[in-house]
N, C-alpha and C positions, 0 to 999 in steps of 0.2 A: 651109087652116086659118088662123084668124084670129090674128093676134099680138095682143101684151100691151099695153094702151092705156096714153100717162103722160101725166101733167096737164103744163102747162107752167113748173109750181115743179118736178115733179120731173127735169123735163128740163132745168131750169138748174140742178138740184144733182148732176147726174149731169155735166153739163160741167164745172163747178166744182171736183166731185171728180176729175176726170181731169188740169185742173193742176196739180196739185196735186205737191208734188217726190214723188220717188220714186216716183208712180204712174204707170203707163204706160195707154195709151188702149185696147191689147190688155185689158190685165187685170181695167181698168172696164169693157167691153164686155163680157167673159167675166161678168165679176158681177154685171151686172144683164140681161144675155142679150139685148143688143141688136149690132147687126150695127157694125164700123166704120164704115159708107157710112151707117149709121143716124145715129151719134156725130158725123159731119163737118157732115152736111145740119143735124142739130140747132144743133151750133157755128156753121152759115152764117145761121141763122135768130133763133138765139138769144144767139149768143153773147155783145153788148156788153152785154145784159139784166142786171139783177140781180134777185132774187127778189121783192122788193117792188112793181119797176115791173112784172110780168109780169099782177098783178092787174089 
């Protein structure tokens, strides 16, 4: 079965929100149903990005 495709704004707002204080990277993962190992790989790819340079 195929997983849930994310554009690349929303894969650096899904990192973004996971800095964020008091959020944990469990809890963003649980809430947008993506895996830990999914969250890191994206933060290794994505992460100095900001949403405008992604364009």
């Amino acid at each position: 079965m195929k997983g849930k495709r994310y554009t690349m704004e929303q894969k650096i707002r899904i990192l973004r929100k996971g800095e964020q204080r008091g959020a944990t990277i469990t809890d963003v993962c649980r809430e947008h149903q993506v895996s830990e190992q999914t969250f890191h790989r994206w933060k290794r790819e994505f992460g100095m990005l900001e949403i405008d340079q992604a364009k």
